[in-house]
C-alpha positions in Angstrom: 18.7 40.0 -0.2 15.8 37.2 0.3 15.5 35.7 3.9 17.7 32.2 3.9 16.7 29.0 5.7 19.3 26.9 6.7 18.6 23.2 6.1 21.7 20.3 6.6 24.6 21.9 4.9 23.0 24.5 2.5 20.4 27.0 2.6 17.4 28.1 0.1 15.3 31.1 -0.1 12.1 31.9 1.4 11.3 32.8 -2.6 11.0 29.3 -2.7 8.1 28.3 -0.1 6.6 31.1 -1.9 6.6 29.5 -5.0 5.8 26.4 -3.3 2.3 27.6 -1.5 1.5 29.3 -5.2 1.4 26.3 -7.4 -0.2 24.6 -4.6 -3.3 27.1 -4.9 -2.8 26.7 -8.7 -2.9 23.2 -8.5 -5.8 23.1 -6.3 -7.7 25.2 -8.4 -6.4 23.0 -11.6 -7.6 19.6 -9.7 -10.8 21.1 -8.5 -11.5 21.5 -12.0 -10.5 18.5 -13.6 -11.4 16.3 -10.8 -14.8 15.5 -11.7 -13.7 14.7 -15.2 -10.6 13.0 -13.8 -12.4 10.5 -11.7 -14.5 9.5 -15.0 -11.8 8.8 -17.0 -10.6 6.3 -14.7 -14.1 4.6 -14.2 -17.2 5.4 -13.6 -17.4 3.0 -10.1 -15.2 6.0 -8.2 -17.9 8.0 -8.8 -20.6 5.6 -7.6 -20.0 5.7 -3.6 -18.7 1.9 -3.7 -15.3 2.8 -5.7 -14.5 -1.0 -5.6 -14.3 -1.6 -9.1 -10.8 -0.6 -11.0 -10.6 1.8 -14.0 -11.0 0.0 -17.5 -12.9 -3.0 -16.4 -15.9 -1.9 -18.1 -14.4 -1.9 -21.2 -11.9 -5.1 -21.5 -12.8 -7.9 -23.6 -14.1 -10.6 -21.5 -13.6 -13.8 -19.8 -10.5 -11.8 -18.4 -8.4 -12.1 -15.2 -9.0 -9.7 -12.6 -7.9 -9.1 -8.8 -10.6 -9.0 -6.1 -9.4 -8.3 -3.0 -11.3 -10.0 -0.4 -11.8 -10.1 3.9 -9.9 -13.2 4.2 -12.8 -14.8 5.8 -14.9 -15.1 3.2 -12.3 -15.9 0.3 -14.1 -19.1 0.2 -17.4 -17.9 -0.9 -15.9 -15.6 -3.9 -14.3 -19.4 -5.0 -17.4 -20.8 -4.9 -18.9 -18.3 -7.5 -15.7 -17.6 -9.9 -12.4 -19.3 -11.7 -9.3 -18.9 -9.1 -5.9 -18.9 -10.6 -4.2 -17.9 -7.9 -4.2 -16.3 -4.0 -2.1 -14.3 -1.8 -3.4 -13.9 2.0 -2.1 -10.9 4.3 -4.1 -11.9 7.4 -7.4 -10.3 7.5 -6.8 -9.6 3.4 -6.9 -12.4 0.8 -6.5 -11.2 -2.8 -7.4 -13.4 -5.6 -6.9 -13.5 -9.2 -9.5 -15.0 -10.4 -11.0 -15.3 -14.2 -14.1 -13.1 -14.6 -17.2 -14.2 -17.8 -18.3 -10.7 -18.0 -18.0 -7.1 -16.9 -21.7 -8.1 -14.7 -19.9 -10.6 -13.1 -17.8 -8.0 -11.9 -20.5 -5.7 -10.9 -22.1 -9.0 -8.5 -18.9 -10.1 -6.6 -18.3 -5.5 -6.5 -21.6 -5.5 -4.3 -20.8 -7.9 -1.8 -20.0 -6.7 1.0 -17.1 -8.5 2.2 -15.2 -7.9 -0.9 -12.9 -4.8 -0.4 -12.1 -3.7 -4.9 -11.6 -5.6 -7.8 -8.9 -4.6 -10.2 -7.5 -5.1 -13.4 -4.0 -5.8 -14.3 -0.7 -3.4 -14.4 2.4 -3.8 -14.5 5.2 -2.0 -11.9 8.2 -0.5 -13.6 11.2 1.8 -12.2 12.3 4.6 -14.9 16.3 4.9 -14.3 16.5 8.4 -14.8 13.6 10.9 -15.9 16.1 13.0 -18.7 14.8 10.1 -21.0 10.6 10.5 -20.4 9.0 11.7 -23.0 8.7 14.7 -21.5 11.8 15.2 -20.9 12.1 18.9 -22.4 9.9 20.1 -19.1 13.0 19.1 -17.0 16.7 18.9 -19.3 17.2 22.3 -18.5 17.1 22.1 -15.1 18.5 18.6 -14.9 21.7 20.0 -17.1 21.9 22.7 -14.4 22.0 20.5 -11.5 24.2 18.1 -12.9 27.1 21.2 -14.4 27.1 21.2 -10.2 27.3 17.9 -9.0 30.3 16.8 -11.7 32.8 19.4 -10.3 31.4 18.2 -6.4 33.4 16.1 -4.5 31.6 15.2 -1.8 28.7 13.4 -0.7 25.2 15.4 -1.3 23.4 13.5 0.9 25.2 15.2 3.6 24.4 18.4 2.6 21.0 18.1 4.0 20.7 15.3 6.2 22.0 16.7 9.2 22.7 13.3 10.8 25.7 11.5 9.8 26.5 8.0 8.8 27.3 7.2 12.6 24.4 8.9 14.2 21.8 6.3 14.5 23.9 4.3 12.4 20.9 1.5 12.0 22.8 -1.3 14.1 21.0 -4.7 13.8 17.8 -2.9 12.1 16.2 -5.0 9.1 15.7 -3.1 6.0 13.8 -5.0 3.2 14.3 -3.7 -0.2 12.3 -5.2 -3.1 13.9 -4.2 -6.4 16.0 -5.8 -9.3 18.4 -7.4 -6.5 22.0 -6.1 -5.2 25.6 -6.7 -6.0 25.7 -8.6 -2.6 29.5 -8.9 -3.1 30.2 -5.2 -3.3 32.9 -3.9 -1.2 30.6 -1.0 -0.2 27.7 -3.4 0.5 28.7 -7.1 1.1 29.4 -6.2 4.9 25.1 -5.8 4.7 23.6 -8.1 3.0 21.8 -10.9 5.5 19.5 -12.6 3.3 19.0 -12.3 -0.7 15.6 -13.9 -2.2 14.4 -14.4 -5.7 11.5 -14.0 -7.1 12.9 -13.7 -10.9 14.2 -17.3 -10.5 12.0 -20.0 -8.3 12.2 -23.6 -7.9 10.4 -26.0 -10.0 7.8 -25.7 -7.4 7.5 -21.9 -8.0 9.3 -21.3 -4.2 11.6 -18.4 -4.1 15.3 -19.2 -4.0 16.5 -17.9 -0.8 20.3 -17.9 0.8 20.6 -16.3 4.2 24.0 -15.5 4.7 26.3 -17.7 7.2 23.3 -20.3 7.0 23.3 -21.3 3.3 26.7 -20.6 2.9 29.1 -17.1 2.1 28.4 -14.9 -0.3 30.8 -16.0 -2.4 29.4 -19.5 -2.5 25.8 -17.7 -3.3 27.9 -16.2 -6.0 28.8 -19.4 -7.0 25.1 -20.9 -7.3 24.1 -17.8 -9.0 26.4 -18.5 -12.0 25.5 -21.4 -12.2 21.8 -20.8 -12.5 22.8 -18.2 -15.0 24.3 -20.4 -17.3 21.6 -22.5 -17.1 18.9 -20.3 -17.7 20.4 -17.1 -18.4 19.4 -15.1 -15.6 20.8 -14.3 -12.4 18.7 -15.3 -9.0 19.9 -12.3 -6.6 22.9 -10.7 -8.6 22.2 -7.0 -10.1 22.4 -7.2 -13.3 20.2 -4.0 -14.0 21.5 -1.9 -11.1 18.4 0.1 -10.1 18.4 -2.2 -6.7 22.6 -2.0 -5.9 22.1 2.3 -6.1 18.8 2.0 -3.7 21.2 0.0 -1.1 23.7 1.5 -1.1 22.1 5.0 -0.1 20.9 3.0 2.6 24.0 1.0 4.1 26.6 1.7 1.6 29.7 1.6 4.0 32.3 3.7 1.4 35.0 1.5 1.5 35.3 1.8 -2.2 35.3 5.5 -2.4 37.5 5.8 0.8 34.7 7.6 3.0 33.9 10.0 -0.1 30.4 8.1 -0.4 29.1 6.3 2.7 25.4 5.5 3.1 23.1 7.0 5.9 22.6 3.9 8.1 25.7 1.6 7.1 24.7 -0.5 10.3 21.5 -2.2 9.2 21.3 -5.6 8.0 19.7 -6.5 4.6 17.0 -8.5 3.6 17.0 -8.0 -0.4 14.2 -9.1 -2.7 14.6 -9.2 -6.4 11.3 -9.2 -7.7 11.8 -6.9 -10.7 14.2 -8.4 -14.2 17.3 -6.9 -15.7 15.2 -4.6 -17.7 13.7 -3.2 -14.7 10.2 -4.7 -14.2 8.1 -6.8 -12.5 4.6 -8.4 -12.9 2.0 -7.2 -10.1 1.8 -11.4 -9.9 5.6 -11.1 -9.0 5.1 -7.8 -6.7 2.4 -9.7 -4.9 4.4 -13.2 -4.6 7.1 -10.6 -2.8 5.0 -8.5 -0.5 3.1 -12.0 0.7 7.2 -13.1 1.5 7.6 -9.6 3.4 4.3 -9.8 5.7 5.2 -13.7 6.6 8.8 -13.5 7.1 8.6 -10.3 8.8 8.8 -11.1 12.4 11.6 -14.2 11.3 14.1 -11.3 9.9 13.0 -8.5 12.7 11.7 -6.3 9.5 11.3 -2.9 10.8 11.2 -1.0 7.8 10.7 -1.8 3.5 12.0 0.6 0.9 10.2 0.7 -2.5 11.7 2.5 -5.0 9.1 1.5 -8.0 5.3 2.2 -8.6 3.1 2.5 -11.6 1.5 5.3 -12.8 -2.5 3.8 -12.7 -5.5 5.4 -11.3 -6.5 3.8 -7.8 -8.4 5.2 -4.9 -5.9 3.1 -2.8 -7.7 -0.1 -3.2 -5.9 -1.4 -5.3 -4.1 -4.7 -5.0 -0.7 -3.6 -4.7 -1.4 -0.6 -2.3 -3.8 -2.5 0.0 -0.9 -5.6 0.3 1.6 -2.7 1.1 -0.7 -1.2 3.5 -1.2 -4.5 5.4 2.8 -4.6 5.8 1.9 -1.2 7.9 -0.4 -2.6 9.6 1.9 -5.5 11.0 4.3 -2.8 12.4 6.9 -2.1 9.2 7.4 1.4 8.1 7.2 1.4 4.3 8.8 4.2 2.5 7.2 4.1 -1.1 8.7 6.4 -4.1 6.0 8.9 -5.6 6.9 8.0 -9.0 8.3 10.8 -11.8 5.1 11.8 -13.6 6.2 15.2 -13.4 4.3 18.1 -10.9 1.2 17.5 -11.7 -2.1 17.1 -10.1 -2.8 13.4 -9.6 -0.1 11.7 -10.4 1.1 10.1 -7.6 1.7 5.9 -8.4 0.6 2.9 -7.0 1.2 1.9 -4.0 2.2 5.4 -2.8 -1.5 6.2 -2.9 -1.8 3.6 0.3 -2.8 6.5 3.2 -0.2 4.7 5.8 3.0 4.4 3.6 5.2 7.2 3.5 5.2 8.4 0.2 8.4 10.1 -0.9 9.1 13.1 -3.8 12.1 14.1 -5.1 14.2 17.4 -3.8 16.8 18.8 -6.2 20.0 19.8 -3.8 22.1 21.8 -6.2 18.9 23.9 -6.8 17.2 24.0 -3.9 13.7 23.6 -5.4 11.5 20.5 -6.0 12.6 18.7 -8.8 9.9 19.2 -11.5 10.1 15.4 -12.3 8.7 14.7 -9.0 4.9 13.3 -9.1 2.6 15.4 -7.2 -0.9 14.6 -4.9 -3.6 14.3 -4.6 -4.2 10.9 -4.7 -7.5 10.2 -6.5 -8.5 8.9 -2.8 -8.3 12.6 -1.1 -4.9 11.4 0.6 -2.4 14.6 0.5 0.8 13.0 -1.1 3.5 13.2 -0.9 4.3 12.9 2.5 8.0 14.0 2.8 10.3 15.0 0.0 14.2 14.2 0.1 17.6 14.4 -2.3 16.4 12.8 -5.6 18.6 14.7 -8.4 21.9 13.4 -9.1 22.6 11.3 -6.3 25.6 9.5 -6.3 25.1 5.5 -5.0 27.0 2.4 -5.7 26.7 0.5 -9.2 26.8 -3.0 -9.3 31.0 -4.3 -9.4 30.8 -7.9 -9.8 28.6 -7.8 -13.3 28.1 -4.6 -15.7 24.5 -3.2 -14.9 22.8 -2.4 -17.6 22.6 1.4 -16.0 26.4 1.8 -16.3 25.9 0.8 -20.0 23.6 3.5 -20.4 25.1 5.6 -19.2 29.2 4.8 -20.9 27.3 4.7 -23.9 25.3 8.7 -23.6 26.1 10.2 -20.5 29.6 8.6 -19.4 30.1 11.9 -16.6 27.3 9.9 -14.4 30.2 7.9 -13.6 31.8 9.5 -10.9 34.4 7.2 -10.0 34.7 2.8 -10.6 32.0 1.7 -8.2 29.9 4.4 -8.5 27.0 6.6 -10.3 25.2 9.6 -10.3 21.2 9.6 -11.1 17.8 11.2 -10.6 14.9 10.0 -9.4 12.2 10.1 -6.7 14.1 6.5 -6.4 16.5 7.8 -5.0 15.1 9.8 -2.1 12.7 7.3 -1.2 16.0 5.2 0.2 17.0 8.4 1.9 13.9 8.8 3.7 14.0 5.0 4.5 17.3 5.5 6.2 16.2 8.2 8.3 13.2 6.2 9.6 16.1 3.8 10.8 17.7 6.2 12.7 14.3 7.7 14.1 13.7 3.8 15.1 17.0 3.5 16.3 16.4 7.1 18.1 13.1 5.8 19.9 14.3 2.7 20.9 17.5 4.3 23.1 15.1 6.7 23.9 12.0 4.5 25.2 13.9 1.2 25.4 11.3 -0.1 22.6 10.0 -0.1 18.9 8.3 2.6 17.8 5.1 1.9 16.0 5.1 3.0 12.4 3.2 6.3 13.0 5.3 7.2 15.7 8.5 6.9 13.2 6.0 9.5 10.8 5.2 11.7 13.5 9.5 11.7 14.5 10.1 12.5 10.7 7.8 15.1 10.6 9.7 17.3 13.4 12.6 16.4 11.6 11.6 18.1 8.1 11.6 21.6 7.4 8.1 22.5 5.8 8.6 24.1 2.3 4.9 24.7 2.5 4.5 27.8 5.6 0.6 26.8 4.6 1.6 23.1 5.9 1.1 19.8 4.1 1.0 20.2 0.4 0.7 18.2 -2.9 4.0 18.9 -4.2 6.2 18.6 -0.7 4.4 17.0 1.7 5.3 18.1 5.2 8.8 18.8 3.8 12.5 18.2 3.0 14.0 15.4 6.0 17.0 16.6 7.2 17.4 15.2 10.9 16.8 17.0 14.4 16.9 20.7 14.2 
């Protein structure tokens, strides 16, 4: 009989770190080989010892918009030379959007010195579950085996490996910031939560955000109230749900189970919301959008007490980590949030972790499959084209059962009644997959590693503190250490 580890609730075999440290010295070999080659693909400036300039720019037709991120200092100086439509400022980082004549254009204002990459556009999307990827036959098998487990469970997974439980550390007072496609703020499960909703999918005439704090504005019910009106007028919700990516994200992070009776209770219940809905009800956003939210985050973040964001989106586009989104992200770090960041489902390849997981400072997060034991094969894998080892930690990500939206239909529920109706567990709630859903997970145990410190030390830990605590609380998959597929490991708590 193999050697057993014991992690949470359930154990896995020591089989399975061997397997891990193989295809890491497979995939090492794989992205030695294909690196060079790799890195030309996405543009010829990552190989030129700048790496300011984006992939594709040298081939789009031109006058075209692109992003030039910029030290805030000397944003002035790139207005002077090109056509600004638009700027976001995180203190020491302005990015621009600015109309470039020509691909030498971008070349001059790339060989400044004070300007940090210039990008091209892309667009951020959240996949609800991977089964429907086209590549989809690399992981139905094993996705069909996990899930024949988790419809006959009845109990929490979560639970099975984090060894803390919903009132240890239970996040009291702690802002979380989620950006996503909004929340069903008057969920049972959730309602108790939710502080202050913003929209980003519906702004005043001005192009402000709509924003209702909660006891300030009014109840939630009154919010509900505004909300259908807006809908009827324009036939979208400001802060309602009505996708249901965002309501599943929250509620593995405060969900407080009243629905389920205790079956399904979220990790840190305690924390208070501040929820952004920056992505529409068919689950994407513009980076215009993602930017407009991250500014919000870094200049309301001291207002609200933000002490950690959870991202459960990304794109899968080559970036060295300069690229817009990342480096906005990465200046959130830098003013004292922890951001927990999903690697994306690109499958286990070299490469393929998203934007802005590639950022070196956010916690990237990959997906664990709990009924298995074994990384979910769905789960994007590292390098990041900028030599970063990603991801950081992995965490539960297969069939993970989290509230759906009860106040509108989401359009995941419809999917889901309409060609896999047993992802319903029960009214209120869902099963899916997705390095989405672990990336909340993780998010909720850097609450109660904040929460830990602060009893501990009597004050806030600074982000890599709250990385270094996670990293004693993971068991390493890899015996080697850090790898490309796990990170420093599966979080489970102290052990």
């Amino acid at each position: 009989m193999s050697e057993q580890y014991t992690g949470g609730g359930y154990q896995y075999d020591r089989g399975v770190r061997a397997a891990i440290i193989a295809l890491t010295l497979i995939a090492l070999t794989i992205a030695i080989a294909v690196y060079t080659p790799t890195l030309q693909y996405f543009g010829n400036e990552f190989n030129t010892g700048s790496s300011k300039v984006g992939p594709g720019l040298a081939s789009v037709n031109y006058p075209n918009a692109v992003y030039v991120a910029v030290n805030t200092k000397y944003a002035a100086s790139v207005a002077d030379t090109a056509h600004v439509l638009r700027m976001w400022t995180f203190g020491n980082l302005t990015i621009m959007e600015v109309i470039a004549d020509s691909y030498a254009q971008v070349k001059q204002l790339a060989s400044y010195p004070y300007v940090v990459s210039i990008y091209g556009y892309y667009q951020p999307a959240q996949v609800p579950e991977p089964i429907s990827n086209a590549l989809a036959f690399l992981t139905q098998s094993e996705l069909e085996q996990s899930l024949d487990k988790a419809e006959l469970a009845n109990y929490d997974i979560i639970y099975n490996v984090s060894r803390l439980g919903p009132t240890d550390y239970p996040g009291n007072n702690i802002t979380v910031c989620i950006i996503d496609t909004g929340i069903d703020y008057l969920d049972p499960d959730l309602s108790h939560a939710v502080w202050v909703l913003v929209s980003f999918t519906v702004t005043t005439s001005s192009g402000q955000p709509l924003v209702w704090i909660n006891g300030v504005n009014g109840t939630l019910q009154q919010a509900w109230q505004v909300d259908q009106m807006i809908y009827a007028e324009t036939g979208h919700y400001a802060w309602m749900d009505r996708f249901g990516h965002g309501t599943m994200v929250a509620g593995i992070i405060a969900s407080s189970g009243v629905l389920s009776n205790g079956k399904y209770i979220g990790l840190t219940p305690g924390v208070r919301l501040v929820d952004i809905k920056a992505f529409n009800a068919s689950g994407v956003a513009s980076i215009n959008t993602i930017l407009n939210a991250l500014e919000w985050v870094y200049n309301n973040a001291e207002k609200y007490d933000i002490r950690v964001c959870s991202f459960s989106w990304g794109v899968p586009v080559a970036s060295n980590g300069n690229d817009p989104v990342s480096l906005a992200t990465e200046q959130l770090v830098n003013e004292g949030i922890v951001v927990v960041v999903a690697a994306g489902n690109s499958y286990l390849f070299p490469y393929t972790i998203n934007v802005p997981a590639v950022a070196p400072k956010v916690i990237a997060v990959g997906a664990w499959d709990p009924w298995l034991h074994e990384v979910a094969f769905f789960s994007s894998a590292g390098p990041a084209p900028n030599g970063e080892i990603k991801p950081d930690f992995i965490a539960p990500g297969v069939w993970i059962t989290s509230d759906i939206p009860t106040t509108v239909v989401s359009v995941m529920q419809e999917w889901a009644l309409e060609y896999m109706p047993q992802l319903i567990k029960q009214p209120g709630y869902m099963m899916d997959c997705g390095t989405s859903f672990a990336t909340p997970y993780v998010a909720a145990m850097a609450v109660k590693a904040i929460q830990y410190y602060y009893d501990t030390y009597h004050k806030y830990p600074t982000p890599q503190q709250v990385k270094d605590i996670l990293i004693q609380w993971s068991i390493p998959i890899n015996a080697a250490g850090k790898d490309i597929f796990t990170g420093y490991g599966l979080v489970v708590g102290p052990h």
